[in-house]
C-alpha positions in Angstrom: 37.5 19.5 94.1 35.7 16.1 95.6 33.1 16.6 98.2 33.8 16.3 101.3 31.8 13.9 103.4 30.6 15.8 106.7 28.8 14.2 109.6 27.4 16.4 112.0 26.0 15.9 115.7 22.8 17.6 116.7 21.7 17.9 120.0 19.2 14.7 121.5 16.6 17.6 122.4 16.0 20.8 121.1 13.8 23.8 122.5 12.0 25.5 120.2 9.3 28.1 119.8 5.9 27.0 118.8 3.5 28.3 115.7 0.4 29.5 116.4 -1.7 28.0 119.0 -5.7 28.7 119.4 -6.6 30.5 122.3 -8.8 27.8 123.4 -6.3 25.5 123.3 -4.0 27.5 125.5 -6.5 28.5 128.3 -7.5 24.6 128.3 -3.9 23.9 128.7 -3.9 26.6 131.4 -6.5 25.4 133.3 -5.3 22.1 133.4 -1.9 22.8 135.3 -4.0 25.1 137.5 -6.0 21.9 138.0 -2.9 19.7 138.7 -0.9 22.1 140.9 -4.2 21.9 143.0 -4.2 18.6 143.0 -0.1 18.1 143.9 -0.5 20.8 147.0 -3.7 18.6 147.9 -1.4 15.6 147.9 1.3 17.7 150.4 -1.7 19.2 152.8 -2.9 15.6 153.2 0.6 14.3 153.7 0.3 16.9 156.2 -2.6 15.8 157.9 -5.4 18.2 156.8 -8.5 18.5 154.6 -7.2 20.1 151.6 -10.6 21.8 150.4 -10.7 23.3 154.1 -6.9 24.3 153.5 -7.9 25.9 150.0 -11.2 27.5 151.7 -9.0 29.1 154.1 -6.6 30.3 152.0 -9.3 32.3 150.2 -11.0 33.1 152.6 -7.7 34.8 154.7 -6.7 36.8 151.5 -11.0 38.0 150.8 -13.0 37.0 153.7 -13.0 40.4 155.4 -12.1 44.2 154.3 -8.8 44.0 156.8 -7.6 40.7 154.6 -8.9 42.3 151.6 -6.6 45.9 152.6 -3.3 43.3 153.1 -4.1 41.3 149.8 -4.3 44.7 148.1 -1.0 46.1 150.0 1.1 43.1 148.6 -0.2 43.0 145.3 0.8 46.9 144.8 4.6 46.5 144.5 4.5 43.4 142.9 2.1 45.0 140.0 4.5 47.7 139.7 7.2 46.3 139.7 6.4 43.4 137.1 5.1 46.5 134.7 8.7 47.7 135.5 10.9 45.0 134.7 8.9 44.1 131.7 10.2 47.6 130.1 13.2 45.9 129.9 12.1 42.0 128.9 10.6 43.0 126.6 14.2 44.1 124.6 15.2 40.8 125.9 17.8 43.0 128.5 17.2 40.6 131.6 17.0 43.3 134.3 17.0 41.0 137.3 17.7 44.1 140.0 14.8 45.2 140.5 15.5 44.1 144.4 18.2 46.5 144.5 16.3 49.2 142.5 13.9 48.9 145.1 16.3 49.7 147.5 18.2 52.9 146.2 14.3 54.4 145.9 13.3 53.5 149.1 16.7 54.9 150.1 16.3 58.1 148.2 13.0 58.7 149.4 14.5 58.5 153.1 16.7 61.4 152.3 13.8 63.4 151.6 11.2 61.7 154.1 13.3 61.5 157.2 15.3 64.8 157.2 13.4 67.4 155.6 9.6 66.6 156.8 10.0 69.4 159.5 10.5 71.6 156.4 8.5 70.6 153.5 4.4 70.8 153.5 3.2 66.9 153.0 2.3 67.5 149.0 5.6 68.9 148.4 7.4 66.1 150.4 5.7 63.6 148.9 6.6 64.4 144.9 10.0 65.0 145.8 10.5 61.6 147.6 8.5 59.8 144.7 10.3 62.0 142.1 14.0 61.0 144.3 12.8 57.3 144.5 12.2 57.1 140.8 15.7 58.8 139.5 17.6 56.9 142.1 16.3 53.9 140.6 16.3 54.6 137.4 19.7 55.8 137.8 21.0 52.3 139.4 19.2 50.7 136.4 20.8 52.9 133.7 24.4 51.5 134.6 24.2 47.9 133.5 22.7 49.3 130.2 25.7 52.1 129.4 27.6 49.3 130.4 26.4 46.8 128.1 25.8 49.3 125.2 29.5 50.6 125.5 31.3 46.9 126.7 28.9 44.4 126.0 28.8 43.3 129.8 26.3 40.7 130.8 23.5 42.0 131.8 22.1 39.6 134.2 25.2 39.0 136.5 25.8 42.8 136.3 22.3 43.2 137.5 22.1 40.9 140.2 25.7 41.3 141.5 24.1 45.5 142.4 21.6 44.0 144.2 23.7 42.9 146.7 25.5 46.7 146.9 22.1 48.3 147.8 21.6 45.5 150.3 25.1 46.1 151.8 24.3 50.0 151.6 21.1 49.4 153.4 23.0 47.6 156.4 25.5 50.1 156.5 22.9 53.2 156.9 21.3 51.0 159.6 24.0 50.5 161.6 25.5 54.2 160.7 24.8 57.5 160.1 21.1 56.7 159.8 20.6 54.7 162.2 17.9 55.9 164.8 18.5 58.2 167.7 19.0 56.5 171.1 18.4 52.8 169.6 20.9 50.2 170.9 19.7 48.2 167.4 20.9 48.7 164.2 17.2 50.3 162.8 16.6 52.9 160.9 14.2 55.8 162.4 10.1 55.8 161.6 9.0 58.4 159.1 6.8 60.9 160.9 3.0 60.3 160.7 2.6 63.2 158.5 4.9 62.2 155.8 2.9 59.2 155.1 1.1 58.5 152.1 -3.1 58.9 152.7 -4.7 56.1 152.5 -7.8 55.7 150.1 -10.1 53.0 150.7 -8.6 51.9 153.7 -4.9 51.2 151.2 -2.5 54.0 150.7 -2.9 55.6 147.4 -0.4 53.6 145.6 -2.8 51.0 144.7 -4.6 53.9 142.2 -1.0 54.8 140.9 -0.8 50.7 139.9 -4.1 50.9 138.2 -2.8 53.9 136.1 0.3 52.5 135.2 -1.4 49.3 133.5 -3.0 51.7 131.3 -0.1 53.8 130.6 1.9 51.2 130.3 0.0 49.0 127.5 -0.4 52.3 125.5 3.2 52.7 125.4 4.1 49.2 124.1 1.9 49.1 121.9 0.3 52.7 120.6 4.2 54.5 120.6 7.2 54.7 118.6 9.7 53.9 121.5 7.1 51.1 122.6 7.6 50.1 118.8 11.6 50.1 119.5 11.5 48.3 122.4 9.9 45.2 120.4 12.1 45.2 117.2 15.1 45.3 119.7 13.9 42.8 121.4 13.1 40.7 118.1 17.2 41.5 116.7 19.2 43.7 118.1 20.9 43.6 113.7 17.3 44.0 112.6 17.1 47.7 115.0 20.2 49.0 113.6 19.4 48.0 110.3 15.9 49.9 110.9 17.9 52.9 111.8 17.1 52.4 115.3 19.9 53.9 117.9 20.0 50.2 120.0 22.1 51.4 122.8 20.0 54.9 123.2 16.8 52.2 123.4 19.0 50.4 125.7 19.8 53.1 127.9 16.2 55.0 127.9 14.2 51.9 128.9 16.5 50.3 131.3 16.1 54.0 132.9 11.9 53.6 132.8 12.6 50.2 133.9 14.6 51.0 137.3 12.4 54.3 137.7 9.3 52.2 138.3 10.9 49.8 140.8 12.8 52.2 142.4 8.8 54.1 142.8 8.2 50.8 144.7 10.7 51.4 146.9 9.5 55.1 147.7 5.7 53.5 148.0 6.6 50.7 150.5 8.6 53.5 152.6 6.4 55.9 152.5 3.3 53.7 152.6 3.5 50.7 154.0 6.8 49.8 156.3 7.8 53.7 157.0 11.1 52.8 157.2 13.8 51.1 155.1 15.1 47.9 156.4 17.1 44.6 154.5 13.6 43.4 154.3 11.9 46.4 152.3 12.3 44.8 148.9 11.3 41.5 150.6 11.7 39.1 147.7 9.4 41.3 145.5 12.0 42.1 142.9 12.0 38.5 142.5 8.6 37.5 142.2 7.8 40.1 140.1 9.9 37.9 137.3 7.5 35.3 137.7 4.3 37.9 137.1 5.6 39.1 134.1 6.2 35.8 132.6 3.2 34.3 133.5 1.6 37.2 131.9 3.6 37.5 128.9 4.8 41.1 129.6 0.9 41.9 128.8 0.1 45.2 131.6 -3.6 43.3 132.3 -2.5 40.0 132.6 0.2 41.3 135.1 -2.8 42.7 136.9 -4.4 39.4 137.5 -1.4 37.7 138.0 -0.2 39.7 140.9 -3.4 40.0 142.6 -3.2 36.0 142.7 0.4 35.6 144.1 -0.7 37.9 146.6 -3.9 36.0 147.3 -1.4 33.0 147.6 0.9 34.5 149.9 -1.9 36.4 152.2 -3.4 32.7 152.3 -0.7 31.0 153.7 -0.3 33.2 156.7 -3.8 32.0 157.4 -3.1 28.6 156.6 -0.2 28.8 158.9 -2.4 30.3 162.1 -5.1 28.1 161.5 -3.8 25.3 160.9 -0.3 24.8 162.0 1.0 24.1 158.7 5.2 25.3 158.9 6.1 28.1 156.8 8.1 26.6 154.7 5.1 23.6 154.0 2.9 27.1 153.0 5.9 28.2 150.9 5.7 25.0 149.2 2.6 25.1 148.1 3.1 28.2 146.7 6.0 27.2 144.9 3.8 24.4 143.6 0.8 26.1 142.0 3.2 28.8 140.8 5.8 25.7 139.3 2.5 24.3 137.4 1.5 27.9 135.9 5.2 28.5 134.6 5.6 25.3 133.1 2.2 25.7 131.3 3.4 29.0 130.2 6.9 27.2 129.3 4.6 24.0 127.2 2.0 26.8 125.7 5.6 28.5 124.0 7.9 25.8 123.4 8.2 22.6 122.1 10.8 19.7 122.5 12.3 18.0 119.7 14.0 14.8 119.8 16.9 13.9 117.3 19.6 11.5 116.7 22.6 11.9 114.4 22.0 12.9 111.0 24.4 13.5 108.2 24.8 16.4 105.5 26.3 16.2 102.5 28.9 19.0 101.5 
C-alpha cells in the first residue's frame, strides 16, 4: 500500500501551558501589571479631571484610614474569602461551579426559616448552629445536583450551574413578594431578623471574619495533607487517570461539589445573619462572582485567597470614597476596578500560558 500524502491545518495560535517559571520571575511579572493597571486607572482619573495619587491616597485611605472603614473593608472581604475557598473545592477537579450566587441564596434562605420563625423559641446558641448548619446543607444540597447530574448524564456543568442561579434569584422574589414577605409592608421586603438572633460581633465585625481565618487553615490542610484532597487533584489532572487509580470519580464529584455549595451557602447564612439581617435579590450582591476572580488570581492556594480578597475589598471600599469625595460616577469607580483587576488576571493568564504562532505544516503518513 503507497503512502498517502496528508496535509494538515494547525491552528495560527495555540494556548499552551508553560514549564517551570522562577518565582522571581513571576512576582516581577506581577508587579509589573500591578504597575501598569495603576498607570491605565491614572490615565482614566486624569481623563476625569483629578490627581490620580490623591485618587489612589483616598482610596486607601477610605478602605484603612479609620477602625469604621477598616470594620466595612473587613465585612466585604469575609464572604468573598469564603466563598473563593468554596468554589475552589470544586476548581480545583476542573468542575466549573459558577453558582455560587445562587448557593448563596438557598443558605441565606435556609437560615431565614430558622432565623425568622423560630427565634421566639430557640435560645441564640441553639438558633445560631441550626441556621449555619440549615445554610450549609441547603447549599451544599443546590450544589450537589449539577454534580449527580453530570456524574450520571454528563450535563455541562457550567450552564447547569449558572442557569440555578437564576432559580434562587426567582425564589428570592417570590418569598419577597409572598408568604415571607413582611407584616404590614406595602413593599415587597422581607421582615428584619430580631436583634437577638444576630451574630456577636468581635472586634467591632461579626464573628464570621474568625470563621474565614479558620477555614484557610482547614482548608490548605485538606488539599494538600488528605486523601480526598489528594482525589480532588488527580481528578482534576484526568478524570481516565482517577478511574484508572481506582478512584470512584463521580463519588469525588458528588462529595466536593457538596463541600463546595456548603461553604457558599455558609455565606449566605453569615451575610443574613450578620450583616444585612434580611434576604433580599441583593444578598449575594455579585460575590459569587467575584469570588471566581479571587481564586484565580490566587491559584486555588487558601493564603493567597486571603490576600487577594482583602484587596478587592480594599478596591471596592475605596471607590465608595472615591465616589463621595470626589464625584467620580460609579460606574468611572467600577472601571477602575475592573482595570487593576483586568491587569492581575492577565498576568496570572501570561505567568501560565504561552501563545504559539504557526502556519501550515505537512505530515507525512
Amino acid at each position: 500500500m503507497s503512502k498517502a500524502h496528508v496535509q494538515a491545518k494547525e491552528p495560527l495560535i495555540r494556548m499552551v501551558k508553560r514549564g517551570t517559571i522562577s518565582q522571581e520571575k513571576a512576582w516581577g511579572i506581577r508587579a509589573i501589571a500591578f504597575v501598569l493597571s495603576l498607570i491605565t486607572g491614572g490615565l482614566l482619573i486624569l481623563v476625569l479631571g483629578h490627581n490620580p495619587l490623591e485618587v489612589y491616597k483616598a482610596m486607601v485611605i477610605g478602605a484603612w484610614g479609620s477602625r469604621t472603614v477598616i470594620h466595612e473593608t473587613v465585612k466585604l472581604a469575609v464572604p468573598l474569602l469564603i466563598t473563593a475557598i468554596g468554589i475552589s473545592f470544586a476548581f480545583k477537579m476542573k468542575f466549573w461551579n459558577i453558582g455560587a450566587e445562587g448557593q448563596i441564596l438557598v443558605g441565606a434562605v435556609a437560615a431565614g426559616a430558622f432565623g425568622l420563625f423560630t427565634a421566639h423559641i430557640f435560645p441564640k446558641l441553639p438558633l445560631v448552629v441550626l441556621m449555619m448548619l440549615a445554610g450549609m446543607v441547603a447549599g451544599g444540597l443546590y450544589g450537589l445536583l449539577p454534580a449527580v447530574c453530570k456524574a450520571k448524564w454528563g450535563t455541562n456543568e457550567t450552564l447547569f450551574t449558572l442557569m440555578l442561579n437564576y432559580i434562587a434569584l426567582a425564589f428570592i422574589k417570590y418569598l419577597m413578594n409572598g408568604p415571607w414577605k413582611a407584616p404590614g409592608s406595602s413593599f415587597p421586603k422581607i421582615a428584619m431578623l430580631v436583634p437577638g438572633a444576630r451574630l456577636t460581633k468581635v472586634l467591632g465585625v461579626h464573628w464570621g471574619w474568625i470563621l474565614a481565618l479558620v477555614l484557610v487553615v482547614v482548608s490548605w490542610i485538606y488539599f494538600n495533607k488528605t486523601k480526598q484532597g489528594y482525589e480532588i487533584a488527580v481528578v482534576g489532572e484526568s478524570n481516565n487517570t482517577a478511574r484508572y487509580a481506582g478512584i470512584n470519580v463521580s463519588k469525588v464529584f458528588r462529595r466536593t461539589m457538596f463541600l463546595s455549595g456548603a461553604l457558599c451557602g455558609l455565606v449566605g447564612m453569615l451575610q443574613f445573619a450578620g450583616a444585612d439581617y434580611t434576604i433580599t435579590e441583593g444578598t449575594a450582591g455579585g460575590v459569587g462572582f467575584t469570588a471566581i476572580t479571587v481564586a484565580w488570581l490566587a491559584k486555588m492556594n487558601p493564603y493567597g485567597m486571603l490576600i487577594v480578597s482583602v484587596f478587592i475589598a480594599m478596591l471596592e471600599r475605596g471607590s465608595n470614597t472615591i465616589q463621595t469625595n470626589f464625584k467620580i460616577p460609579a460606574s468611572a469607580s467600577d472601571l477602575l476596578i475592573g482595570i487593576i483587576l483586568f491587569f492581575m488576571l492577565g498576568c496570572e493568564f501570561f505567568i501560565t500560558y504561552r501563545l504559539i504562532f504557526r502556519g501550515k505544516e505537512e505530515h507525512h503518513a
